[in-house]
N, CA and C atoms as an extended XYZ file, in Angstrom:
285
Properties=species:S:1:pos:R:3:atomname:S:1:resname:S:1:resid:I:1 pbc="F F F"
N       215.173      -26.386      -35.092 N   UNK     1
C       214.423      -27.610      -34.953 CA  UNK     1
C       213.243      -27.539      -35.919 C   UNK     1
N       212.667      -28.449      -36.838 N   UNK     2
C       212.481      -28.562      -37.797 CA  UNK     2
C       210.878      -29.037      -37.245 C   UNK     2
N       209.991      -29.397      -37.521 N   UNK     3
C       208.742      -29.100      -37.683 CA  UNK     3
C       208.053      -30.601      -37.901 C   UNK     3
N       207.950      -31.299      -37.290 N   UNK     4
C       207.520      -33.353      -38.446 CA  UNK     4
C       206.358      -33.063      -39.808 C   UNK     4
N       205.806      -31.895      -39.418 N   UNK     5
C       204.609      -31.497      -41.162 CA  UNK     5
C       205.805      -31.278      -42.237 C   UNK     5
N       207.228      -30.235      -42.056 N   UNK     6
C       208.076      -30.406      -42.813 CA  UNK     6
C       208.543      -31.573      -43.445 C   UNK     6
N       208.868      -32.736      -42.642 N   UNK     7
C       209.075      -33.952      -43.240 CA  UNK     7
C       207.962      -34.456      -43.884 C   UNK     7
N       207.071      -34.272      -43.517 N   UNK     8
C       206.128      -35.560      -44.124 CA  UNK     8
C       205.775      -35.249      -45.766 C   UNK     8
N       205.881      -33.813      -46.001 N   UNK     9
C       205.650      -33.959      -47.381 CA  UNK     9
C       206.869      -33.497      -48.400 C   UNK     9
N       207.541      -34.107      -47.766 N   UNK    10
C       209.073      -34.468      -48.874 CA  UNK    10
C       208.777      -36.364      -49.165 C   UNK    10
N       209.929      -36.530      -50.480 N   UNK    11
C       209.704      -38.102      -50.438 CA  UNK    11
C       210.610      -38.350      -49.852 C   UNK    11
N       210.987      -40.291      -49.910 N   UNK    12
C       211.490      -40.661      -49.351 CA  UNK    12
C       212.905      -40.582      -49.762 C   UNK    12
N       213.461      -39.902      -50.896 N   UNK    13
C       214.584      -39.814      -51.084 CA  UNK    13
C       214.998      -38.381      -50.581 C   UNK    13
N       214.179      -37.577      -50.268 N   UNK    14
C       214.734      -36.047      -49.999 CA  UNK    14
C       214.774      -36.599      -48.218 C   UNK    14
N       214.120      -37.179      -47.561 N   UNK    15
C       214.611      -37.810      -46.548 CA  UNK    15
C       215.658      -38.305      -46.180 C   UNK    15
N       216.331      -39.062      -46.512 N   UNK    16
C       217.073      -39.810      -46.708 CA  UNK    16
C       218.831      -38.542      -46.963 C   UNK    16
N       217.824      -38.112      -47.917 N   UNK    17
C       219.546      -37.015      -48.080 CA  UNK    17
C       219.477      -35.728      -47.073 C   UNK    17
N       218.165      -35.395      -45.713 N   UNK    18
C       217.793      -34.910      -45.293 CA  UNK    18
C       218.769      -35.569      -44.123 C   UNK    18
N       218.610      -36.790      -43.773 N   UNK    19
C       218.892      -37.567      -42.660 CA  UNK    19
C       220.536      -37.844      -42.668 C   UNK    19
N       221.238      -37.835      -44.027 N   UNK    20
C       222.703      -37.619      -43.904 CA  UNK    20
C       223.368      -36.134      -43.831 C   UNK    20
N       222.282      -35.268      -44.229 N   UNK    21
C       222.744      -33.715      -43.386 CA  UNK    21
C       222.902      -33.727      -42.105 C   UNK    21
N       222.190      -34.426      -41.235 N   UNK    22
C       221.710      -34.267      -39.893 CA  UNK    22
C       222.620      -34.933      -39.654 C   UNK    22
N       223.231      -36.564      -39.908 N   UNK    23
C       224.659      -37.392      -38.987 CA  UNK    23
C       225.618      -36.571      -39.562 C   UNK    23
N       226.161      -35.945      -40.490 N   UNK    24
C       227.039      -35.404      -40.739 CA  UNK    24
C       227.104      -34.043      -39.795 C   UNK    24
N       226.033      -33.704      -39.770 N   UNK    25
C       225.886      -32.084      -38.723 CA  UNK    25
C       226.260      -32.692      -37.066 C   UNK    25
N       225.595      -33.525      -37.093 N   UNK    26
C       225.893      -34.523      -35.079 CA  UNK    26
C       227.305      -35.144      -35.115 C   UNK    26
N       227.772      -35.559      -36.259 N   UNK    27
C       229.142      -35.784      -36.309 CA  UNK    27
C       230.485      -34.553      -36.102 C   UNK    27
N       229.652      -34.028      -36.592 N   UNK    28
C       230.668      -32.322      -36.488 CA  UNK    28
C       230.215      -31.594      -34.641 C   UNK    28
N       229.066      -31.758      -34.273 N   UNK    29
C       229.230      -31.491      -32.927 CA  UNK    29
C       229.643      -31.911      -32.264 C   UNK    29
N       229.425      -33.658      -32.748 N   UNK    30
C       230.553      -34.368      -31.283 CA  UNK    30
C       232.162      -33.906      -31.336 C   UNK    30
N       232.213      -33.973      -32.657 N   UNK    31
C       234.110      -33.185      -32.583 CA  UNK    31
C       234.298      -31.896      -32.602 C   UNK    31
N       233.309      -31.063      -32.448 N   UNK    32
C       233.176      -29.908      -31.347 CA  UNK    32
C       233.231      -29.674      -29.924 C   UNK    32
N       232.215      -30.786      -29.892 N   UNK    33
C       232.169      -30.585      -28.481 CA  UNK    33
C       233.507      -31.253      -27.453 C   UNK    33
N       234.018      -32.332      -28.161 N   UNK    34
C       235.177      -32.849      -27.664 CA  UNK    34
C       236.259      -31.611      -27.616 C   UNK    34
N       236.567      -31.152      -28.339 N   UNK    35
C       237.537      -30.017      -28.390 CA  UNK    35
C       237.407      -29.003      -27.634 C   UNK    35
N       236.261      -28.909      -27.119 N   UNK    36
C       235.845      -27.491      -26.579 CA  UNK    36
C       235.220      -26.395      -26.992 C   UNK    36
N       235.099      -26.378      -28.760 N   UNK    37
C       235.087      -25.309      -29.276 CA  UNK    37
C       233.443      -25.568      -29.685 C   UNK    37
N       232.506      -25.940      -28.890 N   UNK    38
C       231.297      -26.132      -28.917 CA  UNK    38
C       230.549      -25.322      -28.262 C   UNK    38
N       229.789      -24.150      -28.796 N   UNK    39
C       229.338      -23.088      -27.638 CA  UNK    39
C       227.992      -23.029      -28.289 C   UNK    39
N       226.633      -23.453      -28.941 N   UNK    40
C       225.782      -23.619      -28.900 CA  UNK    40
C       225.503      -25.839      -28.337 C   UNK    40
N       225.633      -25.558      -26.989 N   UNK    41
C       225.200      -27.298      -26.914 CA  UNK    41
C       223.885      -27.658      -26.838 C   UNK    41
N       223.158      -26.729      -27.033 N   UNK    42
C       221.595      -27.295      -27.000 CA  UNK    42
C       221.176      -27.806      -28.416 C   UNK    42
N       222.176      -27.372      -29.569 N   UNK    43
C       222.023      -27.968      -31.090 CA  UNK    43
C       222.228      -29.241      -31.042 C   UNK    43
N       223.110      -30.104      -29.551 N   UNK    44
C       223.358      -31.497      -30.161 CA  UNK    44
C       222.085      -32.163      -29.813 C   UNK    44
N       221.557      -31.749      -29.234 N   UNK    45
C       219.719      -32.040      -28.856 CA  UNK    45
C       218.768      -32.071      -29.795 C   UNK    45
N       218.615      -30.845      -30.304 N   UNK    46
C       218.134      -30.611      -31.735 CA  UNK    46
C       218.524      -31.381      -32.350 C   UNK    46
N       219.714      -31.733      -32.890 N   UNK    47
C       220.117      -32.151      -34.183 CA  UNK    47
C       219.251      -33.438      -33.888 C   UNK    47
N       219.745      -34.256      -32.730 N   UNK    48
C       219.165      -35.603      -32.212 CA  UNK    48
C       218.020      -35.964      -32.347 C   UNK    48
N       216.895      -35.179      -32.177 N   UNK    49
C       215.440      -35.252      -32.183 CA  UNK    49
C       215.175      -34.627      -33.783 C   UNK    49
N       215.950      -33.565      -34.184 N   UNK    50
C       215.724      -34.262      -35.571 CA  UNK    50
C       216.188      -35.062      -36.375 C   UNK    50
N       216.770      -35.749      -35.901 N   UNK    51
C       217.190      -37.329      -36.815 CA  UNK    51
C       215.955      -38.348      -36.118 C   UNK    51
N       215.138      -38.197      -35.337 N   UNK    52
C       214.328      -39.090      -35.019 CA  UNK    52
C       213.118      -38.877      -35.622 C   UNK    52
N       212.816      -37.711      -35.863 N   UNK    53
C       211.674      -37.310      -36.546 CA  UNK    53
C       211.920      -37.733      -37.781 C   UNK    53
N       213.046      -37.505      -38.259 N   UNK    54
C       212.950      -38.052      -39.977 CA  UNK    54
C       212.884      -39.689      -40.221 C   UNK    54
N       213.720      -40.098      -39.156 N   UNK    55
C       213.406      -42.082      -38.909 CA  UNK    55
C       212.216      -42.141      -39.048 C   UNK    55
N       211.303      -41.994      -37.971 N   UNK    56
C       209.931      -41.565      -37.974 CA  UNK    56
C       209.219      -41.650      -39.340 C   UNK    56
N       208.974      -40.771      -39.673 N   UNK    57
C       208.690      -40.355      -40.839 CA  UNK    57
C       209.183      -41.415      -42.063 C   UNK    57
N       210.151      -41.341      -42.450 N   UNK    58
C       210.791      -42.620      -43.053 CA  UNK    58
C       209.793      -44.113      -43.086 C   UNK    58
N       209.840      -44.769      -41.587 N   UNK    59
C       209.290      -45.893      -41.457 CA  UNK    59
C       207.955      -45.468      -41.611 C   UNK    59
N       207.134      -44.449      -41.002 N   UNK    60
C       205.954      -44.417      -41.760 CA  UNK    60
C       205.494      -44.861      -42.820 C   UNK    60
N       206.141      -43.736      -43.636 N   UNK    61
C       206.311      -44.213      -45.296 CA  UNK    61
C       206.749      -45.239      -45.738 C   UNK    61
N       207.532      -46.193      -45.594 N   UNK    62
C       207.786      -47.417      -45.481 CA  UNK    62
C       206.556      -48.498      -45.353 C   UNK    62
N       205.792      -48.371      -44.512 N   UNK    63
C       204.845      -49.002      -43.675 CA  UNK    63
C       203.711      -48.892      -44.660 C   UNK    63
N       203.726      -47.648      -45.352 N   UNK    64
C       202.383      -46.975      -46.031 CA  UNK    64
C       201.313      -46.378      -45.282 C   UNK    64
N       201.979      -45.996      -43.957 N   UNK    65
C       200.818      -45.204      -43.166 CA  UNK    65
C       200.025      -44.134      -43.260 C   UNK    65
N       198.710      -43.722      -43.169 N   UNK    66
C       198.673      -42.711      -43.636 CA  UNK    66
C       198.183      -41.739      -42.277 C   UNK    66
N       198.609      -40.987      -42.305 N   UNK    67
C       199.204      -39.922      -41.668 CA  UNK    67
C       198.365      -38.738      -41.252 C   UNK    67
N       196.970      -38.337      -40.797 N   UNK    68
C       196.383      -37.445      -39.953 CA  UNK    68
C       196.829      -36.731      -39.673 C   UNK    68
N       196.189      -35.413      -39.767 N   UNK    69
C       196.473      -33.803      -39.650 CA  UNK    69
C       196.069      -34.251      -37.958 C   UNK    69
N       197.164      -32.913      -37.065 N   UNK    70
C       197.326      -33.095      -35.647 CA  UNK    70
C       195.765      -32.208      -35.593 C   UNK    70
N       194.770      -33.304      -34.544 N   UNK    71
C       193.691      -32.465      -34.270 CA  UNK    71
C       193.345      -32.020      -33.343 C   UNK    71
N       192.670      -30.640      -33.348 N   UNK    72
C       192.710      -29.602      -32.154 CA  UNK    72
C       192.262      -30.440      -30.692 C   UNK    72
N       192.797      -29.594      -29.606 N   UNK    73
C       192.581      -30.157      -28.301 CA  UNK    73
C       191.246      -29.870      -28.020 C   UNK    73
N       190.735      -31.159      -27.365 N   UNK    74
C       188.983      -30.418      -27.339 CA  UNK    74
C       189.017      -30.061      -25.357 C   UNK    74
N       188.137      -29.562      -26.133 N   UNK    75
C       187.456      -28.491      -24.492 CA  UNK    75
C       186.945      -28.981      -24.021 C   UNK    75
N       187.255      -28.939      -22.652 N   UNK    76
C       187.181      -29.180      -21.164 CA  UNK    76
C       185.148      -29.052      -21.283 C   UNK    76
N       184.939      -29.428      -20.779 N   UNK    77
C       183.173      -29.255      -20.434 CA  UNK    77
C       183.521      -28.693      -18.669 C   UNK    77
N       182.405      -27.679      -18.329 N   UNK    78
C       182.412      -27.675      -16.605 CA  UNK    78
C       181.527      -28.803      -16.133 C   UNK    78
N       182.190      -29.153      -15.177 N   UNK    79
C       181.607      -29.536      -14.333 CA  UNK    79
C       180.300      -29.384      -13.078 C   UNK    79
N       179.216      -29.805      -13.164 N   UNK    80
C       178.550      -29.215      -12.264 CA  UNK    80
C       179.052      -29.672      -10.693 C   UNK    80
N       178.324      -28.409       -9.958 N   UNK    81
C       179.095      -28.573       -8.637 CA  UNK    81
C       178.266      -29.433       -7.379 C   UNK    81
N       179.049      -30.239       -6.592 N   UNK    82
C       178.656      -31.414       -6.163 CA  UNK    82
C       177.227      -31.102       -5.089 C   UNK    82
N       176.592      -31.884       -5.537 N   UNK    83
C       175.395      -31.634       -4.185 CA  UNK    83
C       175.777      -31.644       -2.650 C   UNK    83
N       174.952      -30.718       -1.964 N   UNK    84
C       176.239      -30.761       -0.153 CA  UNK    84
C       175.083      -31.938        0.118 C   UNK    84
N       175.885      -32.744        1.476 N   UNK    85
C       174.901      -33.718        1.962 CA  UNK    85
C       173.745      -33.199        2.982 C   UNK    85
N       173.145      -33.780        3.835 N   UNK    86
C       172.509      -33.408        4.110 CA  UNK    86
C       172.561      -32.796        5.193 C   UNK    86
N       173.663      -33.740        6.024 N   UNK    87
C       174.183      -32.275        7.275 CA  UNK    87
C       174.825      -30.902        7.248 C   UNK    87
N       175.634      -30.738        6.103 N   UNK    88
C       176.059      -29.530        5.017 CA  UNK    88
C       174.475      -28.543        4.879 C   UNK    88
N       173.249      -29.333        4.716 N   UNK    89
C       172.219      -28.508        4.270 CA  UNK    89
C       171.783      -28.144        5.356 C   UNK    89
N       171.174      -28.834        6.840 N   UNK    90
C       171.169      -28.383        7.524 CA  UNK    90
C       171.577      -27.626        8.106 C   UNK    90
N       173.297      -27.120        8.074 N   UNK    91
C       174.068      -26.326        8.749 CA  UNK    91
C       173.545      -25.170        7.853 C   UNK    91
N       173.618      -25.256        6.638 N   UNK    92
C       173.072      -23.663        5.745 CA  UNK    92
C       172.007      -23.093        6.145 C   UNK    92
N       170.984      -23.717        6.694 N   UNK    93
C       169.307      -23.525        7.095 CA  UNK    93
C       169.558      -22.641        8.291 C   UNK    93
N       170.667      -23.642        9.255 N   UNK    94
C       170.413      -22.984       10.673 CA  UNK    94
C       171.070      -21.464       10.867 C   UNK    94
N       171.867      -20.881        9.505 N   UNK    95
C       172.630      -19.680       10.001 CA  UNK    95
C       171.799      -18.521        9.365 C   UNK    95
C-alpha cells in the first residue's frame, strides 16, 4: 500500500499509467479470486484504496489544488481540576 505523498509528486501522466497498473492488478485478483487460486485477499483491499488515492490525487491536480504538508497533531492542554462544591468542602473540613 502505497503512501498519497508518493502520488502527489509524480505528474499527471505517471498517474494515469500508475492507475492502469492498479485495474489491471484488481482485474487479475478478481480472476484469482474467482478460481480459488487467491491466497493473499487482503491485496484486493489494497489494490482498491490504492486506486482511490491516485483518483484523488488526479482530480486534485485537475482542480489545481494546492496541496498542504499533513500537520502534526497538536497537544492536548490539561485540564484544571474541577472546584468541589461546597458541601464536598464541608465534608473535607469535618474529617
Amino acid at each position: 500500500m502505497a503512501k498519497v505523498e508518493n502520488y502527489r509528486g509524480k505528474t499527471p501522466d505517471e498517474l494515469g499509467d500508475e492507475l492502469i497498473k492498479l485495474k489491471k492488478e484488481q482485474f487479475n485478483l478478481r480472476f484469482q479470486r474467482a478460481s480459488g487460486q487467491l491466497e493473499k485477499t487482503n491485496r484486493v483491499r489494497a489494490v482498491r484504496r490504492d486506486i482511490a488515492r491516485v483518483r484523488t490525487v488526479l482530480g486534485q491536480k485537475a482542480r489545481g489544488e494546492t496541496i498542504a504538508p499533513a500537520k502534526e497533531k497538536p497537544v492536548k492542554a490539561k485540564v484544571a481540576p474541577k472546584a468541589k462544591s461546597p458541601a464536598k468542602r464541608r465534608a473535607a473540613k469535618a474529617k
